[in-house]
PyMOL commands that place a pseudoatom at each C-alpha (Angstrom):
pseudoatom trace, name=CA, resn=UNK, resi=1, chain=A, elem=C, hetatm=0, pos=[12.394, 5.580, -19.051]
pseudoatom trace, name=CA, resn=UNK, resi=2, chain=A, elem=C, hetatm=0, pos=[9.456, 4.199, -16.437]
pseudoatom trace, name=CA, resn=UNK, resi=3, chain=A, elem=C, hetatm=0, pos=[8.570, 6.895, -13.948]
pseudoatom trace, name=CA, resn=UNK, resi=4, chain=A, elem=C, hetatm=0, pos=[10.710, 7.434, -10.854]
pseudoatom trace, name=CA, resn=UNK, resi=5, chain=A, elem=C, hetatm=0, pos=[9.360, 4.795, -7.777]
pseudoatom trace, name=CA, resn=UNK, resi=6, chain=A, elem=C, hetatm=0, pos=[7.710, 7.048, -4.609]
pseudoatom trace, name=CA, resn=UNK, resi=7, chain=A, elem=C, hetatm=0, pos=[10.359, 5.947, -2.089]
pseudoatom trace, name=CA, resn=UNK, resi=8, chain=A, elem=C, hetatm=0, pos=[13.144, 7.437, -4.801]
pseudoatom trace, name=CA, resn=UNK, resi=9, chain=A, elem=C, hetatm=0, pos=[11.757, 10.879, -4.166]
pseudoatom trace, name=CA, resn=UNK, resi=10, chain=A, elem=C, hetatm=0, pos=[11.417, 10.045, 0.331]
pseudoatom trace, name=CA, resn=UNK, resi=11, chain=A, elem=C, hetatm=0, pos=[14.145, 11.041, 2.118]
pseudoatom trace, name=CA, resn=UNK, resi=12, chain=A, elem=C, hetatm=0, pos=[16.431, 7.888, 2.886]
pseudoatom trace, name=CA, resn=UNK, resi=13, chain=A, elem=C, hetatm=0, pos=[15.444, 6.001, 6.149]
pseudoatom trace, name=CA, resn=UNK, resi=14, chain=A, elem=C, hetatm=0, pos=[16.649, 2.582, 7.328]
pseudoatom trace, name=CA, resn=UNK, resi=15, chain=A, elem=C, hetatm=0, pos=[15.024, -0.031, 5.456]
pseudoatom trace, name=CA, resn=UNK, resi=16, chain=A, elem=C, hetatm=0, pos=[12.538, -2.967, 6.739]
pseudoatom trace, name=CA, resn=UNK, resi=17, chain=A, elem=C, hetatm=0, pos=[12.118, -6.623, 5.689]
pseudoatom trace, name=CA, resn=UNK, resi=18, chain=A, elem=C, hetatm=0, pos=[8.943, -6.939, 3.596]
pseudoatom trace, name=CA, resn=UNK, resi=19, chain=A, elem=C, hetatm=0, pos=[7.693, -10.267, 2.671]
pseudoatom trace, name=CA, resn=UNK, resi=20, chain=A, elem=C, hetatm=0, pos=[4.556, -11.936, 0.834]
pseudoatom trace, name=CA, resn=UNK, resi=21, chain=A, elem=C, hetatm=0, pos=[2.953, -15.311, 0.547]
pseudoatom trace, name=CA, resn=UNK, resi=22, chain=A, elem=C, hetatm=0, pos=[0.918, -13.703, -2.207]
pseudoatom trace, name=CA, resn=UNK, resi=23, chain=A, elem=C, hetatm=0, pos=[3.243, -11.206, -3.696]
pseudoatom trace, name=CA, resn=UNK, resi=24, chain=A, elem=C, hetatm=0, pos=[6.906, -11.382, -4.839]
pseudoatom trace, name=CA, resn=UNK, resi=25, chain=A, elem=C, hetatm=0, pos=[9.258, -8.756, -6.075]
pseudoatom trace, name=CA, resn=UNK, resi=26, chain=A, elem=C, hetatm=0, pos=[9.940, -8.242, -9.747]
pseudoatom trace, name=CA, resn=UNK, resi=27, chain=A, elem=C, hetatm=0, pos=[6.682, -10.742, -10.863]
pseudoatom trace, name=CA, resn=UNK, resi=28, chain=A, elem=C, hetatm=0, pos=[3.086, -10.676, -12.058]
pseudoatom trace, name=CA, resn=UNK, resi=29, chain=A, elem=C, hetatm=0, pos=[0.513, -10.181, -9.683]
pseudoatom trace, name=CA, resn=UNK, resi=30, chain=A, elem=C, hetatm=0, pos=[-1.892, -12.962, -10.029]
pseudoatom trace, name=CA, resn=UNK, resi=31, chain=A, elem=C, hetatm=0, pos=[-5.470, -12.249, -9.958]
pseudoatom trace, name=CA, resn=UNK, resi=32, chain=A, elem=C, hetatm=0, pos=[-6.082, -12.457, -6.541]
pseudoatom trace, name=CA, resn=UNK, resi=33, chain=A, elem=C, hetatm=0, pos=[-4.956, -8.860, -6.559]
pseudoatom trace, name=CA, resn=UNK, resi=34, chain=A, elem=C, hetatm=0, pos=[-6.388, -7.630, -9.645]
pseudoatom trace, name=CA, resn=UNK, resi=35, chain=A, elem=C, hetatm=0, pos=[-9.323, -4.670, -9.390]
pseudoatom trace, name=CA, resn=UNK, resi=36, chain=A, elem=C, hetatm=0, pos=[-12.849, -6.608, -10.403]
pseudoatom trace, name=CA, resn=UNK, resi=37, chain=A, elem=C, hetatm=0, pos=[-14.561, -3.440, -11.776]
pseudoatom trace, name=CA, resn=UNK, resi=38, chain=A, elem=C, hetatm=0, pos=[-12.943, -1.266, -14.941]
pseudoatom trace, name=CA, resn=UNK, resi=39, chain=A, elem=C, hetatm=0, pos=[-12.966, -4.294, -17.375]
pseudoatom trace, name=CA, resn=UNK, resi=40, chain=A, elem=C, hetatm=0, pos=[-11.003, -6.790, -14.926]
pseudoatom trace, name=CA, resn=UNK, resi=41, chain=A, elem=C, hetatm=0, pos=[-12.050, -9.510, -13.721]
pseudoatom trace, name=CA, resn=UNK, resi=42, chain=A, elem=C, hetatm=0, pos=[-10.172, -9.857, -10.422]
pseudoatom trace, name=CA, resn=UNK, resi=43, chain=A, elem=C, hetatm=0, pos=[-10.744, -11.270, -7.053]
pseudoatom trace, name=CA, resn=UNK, resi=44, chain=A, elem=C, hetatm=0, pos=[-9.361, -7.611, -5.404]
pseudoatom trace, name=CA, resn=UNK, resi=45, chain=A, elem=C, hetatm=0, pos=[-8.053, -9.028, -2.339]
pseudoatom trace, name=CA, resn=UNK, resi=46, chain=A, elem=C, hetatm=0, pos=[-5.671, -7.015, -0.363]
pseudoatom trace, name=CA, resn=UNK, resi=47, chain=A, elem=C, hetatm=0, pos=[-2.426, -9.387, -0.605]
pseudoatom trace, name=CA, resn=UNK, resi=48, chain=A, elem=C, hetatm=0, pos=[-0.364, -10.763, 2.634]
pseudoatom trace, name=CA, resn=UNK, resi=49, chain=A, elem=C, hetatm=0, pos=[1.868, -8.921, 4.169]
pseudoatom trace, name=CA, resn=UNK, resi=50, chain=A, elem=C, hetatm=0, pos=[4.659, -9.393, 6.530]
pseudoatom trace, name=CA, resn=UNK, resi=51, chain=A, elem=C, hetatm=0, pos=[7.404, -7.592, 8.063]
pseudoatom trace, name=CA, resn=UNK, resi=52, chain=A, elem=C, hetatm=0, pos=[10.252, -7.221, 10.215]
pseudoatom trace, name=CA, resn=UNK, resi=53, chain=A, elem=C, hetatm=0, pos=[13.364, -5.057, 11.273]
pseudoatom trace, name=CA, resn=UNK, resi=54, chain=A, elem=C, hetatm=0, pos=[11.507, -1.864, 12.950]
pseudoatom trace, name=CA, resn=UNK, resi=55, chain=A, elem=C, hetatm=0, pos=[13.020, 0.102, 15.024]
pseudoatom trace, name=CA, resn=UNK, resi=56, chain=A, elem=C, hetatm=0, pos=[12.540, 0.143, 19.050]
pseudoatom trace, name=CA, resn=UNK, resi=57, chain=A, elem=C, hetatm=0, pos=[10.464, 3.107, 19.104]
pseudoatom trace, name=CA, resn=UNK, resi=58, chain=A, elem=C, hetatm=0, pos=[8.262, 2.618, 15.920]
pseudoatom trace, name=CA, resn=UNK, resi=59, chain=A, elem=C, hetatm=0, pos=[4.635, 3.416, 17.654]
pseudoatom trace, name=CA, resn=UNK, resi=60, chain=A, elem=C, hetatm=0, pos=[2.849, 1.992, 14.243]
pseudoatom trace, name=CA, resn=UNK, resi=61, chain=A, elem=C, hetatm=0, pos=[2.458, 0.993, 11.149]
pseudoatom trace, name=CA, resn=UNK, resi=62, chain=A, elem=C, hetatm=0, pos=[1.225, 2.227, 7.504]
pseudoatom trace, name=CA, resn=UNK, resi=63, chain=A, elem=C, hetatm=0, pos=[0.604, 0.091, 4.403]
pseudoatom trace, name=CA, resn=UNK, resi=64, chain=A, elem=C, hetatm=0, pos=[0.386, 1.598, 0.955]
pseudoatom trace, name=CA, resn=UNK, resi=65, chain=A, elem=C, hetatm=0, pos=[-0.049, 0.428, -2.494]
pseudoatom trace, name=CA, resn=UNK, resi=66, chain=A, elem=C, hetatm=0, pos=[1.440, 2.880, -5.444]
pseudoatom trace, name=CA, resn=UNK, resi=67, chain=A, elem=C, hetatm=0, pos=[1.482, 2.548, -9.584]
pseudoatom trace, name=CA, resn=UNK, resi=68, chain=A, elem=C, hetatm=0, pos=[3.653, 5.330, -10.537]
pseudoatom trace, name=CA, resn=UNK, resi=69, chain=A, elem=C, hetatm=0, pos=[3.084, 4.305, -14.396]
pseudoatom trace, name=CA, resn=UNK, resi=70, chain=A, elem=C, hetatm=0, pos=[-0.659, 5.350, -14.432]
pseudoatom trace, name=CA, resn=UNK, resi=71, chain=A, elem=C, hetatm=0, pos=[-1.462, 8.272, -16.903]
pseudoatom trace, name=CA, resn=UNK, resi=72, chain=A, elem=C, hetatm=0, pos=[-2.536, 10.623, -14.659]
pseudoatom trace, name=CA, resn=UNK, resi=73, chain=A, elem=C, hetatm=0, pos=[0.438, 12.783, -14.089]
pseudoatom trace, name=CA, resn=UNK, resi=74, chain=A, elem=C, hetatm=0, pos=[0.442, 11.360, -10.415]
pseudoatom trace, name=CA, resn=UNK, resi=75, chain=A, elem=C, hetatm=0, pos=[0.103, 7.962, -10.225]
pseudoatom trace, name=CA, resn=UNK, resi=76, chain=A, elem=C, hetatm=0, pos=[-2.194, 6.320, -8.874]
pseudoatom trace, name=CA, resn=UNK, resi=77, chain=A, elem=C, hetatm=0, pos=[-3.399, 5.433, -5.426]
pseudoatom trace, name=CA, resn=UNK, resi=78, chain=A, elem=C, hetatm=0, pos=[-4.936, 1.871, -4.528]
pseudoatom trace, name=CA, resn=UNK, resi=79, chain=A, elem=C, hetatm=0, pos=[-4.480, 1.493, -1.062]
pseudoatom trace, name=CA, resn=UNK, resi=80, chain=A, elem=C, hetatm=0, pos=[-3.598, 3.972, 1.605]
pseudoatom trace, name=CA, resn=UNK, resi=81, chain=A, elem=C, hetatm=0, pos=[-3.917, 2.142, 5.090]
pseudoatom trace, name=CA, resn=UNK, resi=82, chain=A, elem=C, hetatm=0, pos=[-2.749, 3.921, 8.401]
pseudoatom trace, name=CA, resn=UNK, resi=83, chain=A, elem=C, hetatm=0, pos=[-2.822, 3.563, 11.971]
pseudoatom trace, name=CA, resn=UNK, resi=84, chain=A, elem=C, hetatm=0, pos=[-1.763, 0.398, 12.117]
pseudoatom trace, name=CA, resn=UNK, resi=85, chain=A, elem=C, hetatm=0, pos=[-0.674, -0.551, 15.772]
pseudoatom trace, name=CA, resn=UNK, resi=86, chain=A, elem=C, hetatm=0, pos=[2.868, -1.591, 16.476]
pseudoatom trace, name=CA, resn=UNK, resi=87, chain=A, elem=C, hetatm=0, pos=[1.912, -4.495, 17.785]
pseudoatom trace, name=CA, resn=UNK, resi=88, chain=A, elem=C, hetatm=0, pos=[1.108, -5.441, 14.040]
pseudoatom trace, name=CA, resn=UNK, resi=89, chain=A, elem=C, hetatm=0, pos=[3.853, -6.632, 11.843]
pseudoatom trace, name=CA, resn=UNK, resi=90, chain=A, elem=C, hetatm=0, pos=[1.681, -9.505, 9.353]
pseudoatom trace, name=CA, resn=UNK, resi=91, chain=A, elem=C, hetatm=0, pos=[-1.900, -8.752, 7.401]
pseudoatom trace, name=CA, resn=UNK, resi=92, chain=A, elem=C, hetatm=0, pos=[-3.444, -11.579, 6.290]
pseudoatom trace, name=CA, resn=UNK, resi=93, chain=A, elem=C, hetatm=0, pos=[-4.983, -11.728, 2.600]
pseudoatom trace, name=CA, resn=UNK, resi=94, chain=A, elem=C, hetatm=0, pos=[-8.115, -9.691, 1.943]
pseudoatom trace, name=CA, resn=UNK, resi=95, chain=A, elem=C, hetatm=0, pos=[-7.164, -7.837, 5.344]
pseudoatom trace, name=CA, resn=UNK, resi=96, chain=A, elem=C, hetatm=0, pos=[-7.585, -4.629, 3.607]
pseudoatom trace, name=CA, resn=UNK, resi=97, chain=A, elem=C, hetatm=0, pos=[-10.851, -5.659, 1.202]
pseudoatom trace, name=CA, resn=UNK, resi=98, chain=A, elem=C, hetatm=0, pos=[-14.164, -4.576, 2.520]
pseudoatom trace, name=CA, resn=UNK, resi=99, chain=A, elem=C, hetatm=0, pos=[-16.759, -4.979, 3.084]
pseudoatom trace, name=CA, resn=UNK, resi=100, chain=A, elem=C, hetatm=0, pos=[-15.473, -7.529, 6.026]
pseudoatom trace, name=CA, resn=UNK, resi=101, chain=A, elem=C, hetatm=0, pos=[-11.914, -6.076, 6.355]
pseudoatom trace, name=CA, resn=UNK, resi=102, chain=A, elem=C, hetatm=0, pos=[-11.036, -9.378, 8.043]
pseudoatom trace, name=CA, resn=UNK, resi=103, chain=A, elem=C, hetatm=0, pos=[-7.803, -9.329, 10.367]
pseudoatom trace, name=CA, resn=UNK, resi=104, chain=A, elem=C, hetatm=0, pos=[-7.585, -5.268, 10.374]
pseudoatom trace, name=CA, resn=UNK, resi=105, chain=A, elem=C, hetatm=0, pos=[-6.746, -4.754, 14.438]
pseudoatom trace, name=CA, resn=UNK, resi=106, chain=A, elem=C, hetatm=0, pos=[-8.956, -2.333, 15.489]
pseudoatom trace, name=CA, resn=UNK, resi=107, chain=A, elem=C, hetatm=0, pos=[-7.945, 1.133, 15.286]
pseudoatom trace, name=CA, resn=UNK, resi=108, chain=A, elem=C, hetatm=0, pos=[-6.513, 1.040, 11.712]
pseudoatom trace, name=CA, resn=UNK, resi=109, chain=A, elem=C, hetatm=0, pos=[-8.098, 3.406, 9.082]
pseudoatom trace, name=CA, resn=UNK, resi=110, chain=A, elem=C, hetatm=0, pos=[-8.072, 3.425, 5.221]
pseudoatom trace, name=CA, resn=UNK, resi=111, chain=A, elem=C, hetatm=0, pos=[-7.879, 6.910, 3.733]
pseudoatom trace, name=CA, resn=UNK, resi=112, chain=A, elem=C, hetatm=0, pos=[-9.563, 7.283, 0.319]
pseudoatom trace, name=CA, resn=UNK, resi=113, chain=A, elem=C, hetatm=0, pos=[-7.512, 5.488, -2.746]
pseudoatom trace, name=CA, resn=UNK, resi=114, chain=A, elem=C, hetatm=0, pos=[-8.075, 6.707, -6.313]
pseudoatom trace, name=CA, resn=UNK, resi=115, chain=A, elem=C, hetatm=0, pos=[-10.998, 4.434, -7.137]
pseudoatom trace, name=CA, resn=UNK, resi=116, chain=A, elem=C, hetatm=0, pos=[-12.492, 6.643, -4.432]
pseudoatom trace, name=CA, resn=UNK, resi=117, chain=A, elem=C, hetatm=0, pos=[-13.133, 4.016, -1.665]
pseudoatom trace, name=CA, resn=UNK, resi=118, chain=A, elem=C, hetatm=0, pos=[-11.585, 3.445, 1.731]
pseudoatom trace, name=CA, resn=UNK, resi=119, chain=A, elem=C, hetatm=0, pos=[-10.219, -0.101, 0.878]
pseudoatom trace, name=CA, resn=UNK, resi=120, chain=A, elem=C, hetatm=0, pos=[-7.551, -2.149, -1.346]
pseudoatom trace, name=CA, resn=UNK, resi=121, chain=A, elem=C, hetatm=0, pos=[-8.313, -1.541, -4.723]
pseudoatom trace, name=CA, resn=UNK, resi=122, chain=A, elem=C, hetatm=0, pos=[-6.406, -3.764, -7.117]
pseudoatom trace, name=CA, resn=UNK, resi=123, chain=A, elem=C, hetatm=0, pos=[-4.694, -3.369, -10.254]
pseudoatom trace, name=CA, resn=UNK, resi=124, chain=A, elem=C, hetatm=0, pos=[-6.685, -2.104, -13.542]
pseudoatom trace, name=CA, resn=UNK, resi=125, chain=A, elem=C, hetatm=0, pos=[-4.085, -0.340, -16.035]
pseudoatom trace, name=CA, resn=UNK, resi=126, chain=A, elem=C, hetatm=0, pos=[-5.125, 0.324, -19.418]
pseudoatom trace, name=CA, resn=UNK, resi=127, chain=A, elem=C, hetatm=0, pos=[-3.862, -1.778, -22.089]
pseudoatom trace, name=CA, resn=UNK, resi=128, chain=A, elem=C, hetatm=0, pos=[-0.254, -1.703, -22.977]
pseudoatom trace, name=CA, resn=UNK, resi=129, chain=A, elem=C, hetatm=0, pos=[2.660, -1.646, -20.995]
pseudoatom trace, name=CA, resn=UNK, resi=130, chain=A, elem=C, hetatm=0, pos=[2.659, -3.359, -17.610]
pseudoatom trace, name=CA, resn=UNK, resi=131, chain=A, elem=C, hetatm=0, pos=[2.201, -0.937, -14.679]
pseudoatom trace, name=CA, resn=UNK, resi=132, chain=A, elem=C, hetatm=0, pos=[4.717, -1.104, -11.603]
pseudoatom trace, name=CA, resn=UNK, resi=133, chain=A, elem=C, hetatm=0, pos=[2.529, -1.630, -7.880]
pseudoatom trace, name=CA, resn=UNK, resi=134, chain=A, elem=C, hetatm=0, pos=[4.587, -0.690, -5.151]
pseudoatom trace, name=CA, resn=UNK, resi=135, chain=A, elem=C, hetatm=0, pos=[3.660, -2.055, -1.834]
pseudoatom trace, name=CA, resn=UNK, resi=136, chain=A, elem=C, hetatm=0, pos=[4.886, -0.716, 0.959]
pseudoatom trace, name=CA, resn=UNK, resi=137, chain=A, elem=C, hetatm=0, pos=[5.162, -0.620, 4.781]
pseudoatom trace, name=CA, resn=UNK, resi=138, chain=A, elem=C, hetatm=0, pos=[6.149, 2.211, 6.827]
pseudoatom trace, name=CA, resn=UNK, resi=139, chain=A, elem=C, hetatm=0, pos=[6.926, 2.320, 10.617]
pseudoatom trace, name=CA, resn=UNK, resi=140, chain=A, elem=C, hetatm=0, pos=[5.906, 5.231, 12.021]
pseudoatom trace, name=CA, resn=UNK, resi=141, chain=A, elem=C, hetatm=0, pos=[6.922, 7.356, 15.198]
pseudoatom trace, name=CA, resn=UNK, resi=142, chain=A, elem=C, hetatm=0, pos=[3.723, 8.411, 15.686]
pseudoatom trace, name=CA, resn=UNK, resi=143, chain=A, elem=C, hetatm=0, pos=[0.065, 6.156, 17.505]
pseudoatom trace, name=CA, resn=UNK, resi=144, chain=A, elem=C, hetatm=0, pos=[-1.747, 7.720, 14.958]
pseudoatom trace, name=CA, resn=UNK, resi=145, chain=A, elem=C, hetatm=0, pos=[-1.172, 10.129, 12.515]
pseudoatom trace, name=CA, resn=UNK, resi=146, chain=A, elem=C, hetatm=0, pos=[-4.004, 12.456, 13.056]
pseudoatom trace, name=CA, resn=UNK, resi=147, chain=A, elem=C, hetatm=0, pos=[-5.996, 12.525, 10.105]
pseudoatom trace, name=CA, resn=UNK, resi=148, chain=A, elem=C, hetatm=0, pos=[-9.453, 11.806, 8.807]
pseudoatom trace, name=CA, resn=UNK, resi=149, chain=A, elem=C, hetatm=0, pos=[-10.468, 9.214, 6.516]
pseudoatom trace, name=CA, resn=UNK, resi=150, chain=A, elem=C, hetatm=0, pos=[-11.874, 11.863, 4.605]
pseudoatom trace, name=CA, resn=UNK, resi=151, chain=A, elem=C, hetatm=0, pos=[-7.997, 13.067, 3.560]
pseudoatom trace, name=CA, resn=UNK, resi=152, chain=A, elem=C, hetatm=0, pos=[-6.749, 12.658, 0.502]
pseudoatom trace, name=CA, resn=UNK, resi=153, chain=A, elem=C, hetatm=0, pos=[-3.734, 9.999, -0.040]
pseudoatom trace, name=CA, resn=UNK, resi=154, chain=A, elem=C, hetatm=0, pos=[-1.593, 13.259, -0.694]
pseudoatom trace, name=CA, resn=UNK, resi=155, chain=A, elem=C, hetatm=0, pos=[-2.279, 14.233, 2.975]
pseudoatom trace, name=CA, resn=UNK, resi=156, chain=A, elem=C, hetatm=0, pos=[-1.852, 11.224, 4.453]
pseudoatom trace, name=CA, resn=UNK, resi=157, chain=A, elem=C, hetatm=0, pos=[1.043, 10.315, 2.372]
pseudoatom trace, name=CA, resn=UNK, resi=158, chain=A, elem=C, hetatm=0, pos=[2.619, 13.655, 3.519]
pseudoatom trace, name=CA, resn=UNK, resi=159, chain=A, elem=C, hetatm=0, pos=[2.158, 12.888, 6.906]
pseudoatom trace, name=CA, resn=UNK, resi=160, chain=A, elem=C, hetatm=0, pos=[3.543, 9.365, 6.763]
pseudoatom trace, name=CA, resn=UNK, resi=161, chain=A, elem=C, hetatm=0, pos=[6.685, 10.712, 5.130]
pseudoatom trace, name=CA, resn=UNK, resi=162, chain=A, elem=C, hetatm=0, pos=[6.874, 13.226, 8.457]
pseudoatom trace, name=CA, resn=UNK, resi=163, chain=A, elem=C, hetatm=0, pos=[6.752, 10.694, 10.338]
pseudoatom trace, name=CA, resn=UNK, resi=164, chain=A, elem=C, hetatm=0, pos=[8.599, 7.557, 8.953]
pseudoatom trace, name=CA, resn=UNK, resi=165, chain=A, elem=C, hetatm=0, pos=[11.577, 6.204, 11.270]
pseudoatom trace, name=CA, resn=UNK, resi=166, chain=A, elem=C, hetatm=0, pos=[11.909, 2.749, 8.580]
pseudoatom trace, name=CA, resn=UNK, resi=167, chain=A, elem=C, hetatm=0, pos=[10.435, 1.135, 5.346]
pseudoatom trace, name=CA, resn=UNK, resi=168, chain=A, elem=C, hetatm=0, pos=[10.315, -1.294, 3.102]
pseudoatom trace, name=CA, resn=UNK, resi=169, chain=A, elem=C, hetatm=0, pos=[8.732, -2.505, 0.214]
pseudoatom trace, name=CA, resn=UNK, resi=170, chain=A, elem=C, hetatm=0, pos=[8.026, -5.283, -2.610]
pseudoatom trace, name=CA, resn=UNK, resi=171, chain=A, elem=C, hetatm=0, pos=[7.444, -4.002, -6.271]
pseudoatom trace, name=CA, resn=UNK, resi=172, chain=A, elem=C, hetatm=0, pos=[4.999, -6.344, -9.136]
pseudoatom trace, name=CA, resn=UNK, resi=173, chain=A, elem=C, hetatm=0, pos=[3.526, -5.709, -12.015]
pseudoatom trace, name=CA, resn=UNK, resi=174, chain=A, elem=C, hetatm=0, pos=[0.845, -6.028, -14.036]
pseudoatom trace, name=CA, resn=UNK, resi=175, chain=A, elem=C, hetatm=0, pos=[-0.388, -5.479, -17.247]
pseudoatom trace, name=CA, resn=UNK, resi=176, chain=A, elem=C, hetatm=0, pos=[-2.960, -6.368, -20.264]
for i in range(1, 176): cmd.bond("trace and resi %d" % i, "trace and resi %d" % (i + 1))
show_as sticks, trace
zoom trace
């Protein structure tokens, strides 16, 4: 039985449109969005994003990427962006790869992911069963939520879960 998704364990909120030009639920990432460290060979670019359906007073945004199947006892962190204005509802491709982080607004932060930068990391699983990545957007009643850069995704995560009014998401895979 494949390891329980993160938003199965969140309590329920209302749910938002989440849509890709890069991504699409249920397939294969293609290896735009694969790590290029770790054996891979990927380009590691952030994918696009858009959504829609937030509530009035959403105040902004957070974007996460999640593979509950790593074997870690934890999963597995690859991208843990916050502060997103509300203005903000689309991220281009690469938005969240560094060094350039090209069409971030200003403002936004990346907390630490488990490959131990402050970026999109992309997938790397070890051979054998595809891994699930769970992208997903949160709206957030909150400007900012208050934390360094410096926190772990645990902390952060914690403190989008506090303060998540809606979210949605879109769930690939990948595997070798």
């Amino acid at each position: 039985m494949p390891a329980p998704l993160p938003h199965e364990y969140l309590p329920p909120v209302p749910a938002l449109v989440v849509e890709s030009d890069d991504i699409t639920e249920g397939e294969r990432l293609s290896d735009l969005h694969v790590f290029n460290d770790w054996g891979m060979t990927g380009q590691n670019l952030s994918p696009h994003l858009r959504w829609s359906g937030t509530p009035a007073e959403t105040r902004s945004y957070a974007v996460t990427c999640y593979d509950p199947d790593a074997p870690t006892g934890s999963g597995f962190w690859h991208w843990v962006l916050y502060d997103l204005p509300a203005s903000v509802t689309e991220l281009p491709t690469g938005a969240g790869t560094g060094p350039d982080f090209k069409g971030l607004p200003q403002g936004a932060a990346h907390a630490r992911n488990d490959y131990g930068t402050k970026e999109f990391g992309g997938a790397a699983p070890p051979p054998g069963a595809p891994h699930r990545y769970v992208f997903t957007v949160h709206a957030l009643g909150v400007d900012t939520l208050g934390v360094g850069s410096d926190a772990s995704p645990a902390v952060v995560g914690f403190n989008i879960t506090a303060n998540t009014l809606a979210r949605g998401h879109i769930v690939t895979h990948f595997g070798i």
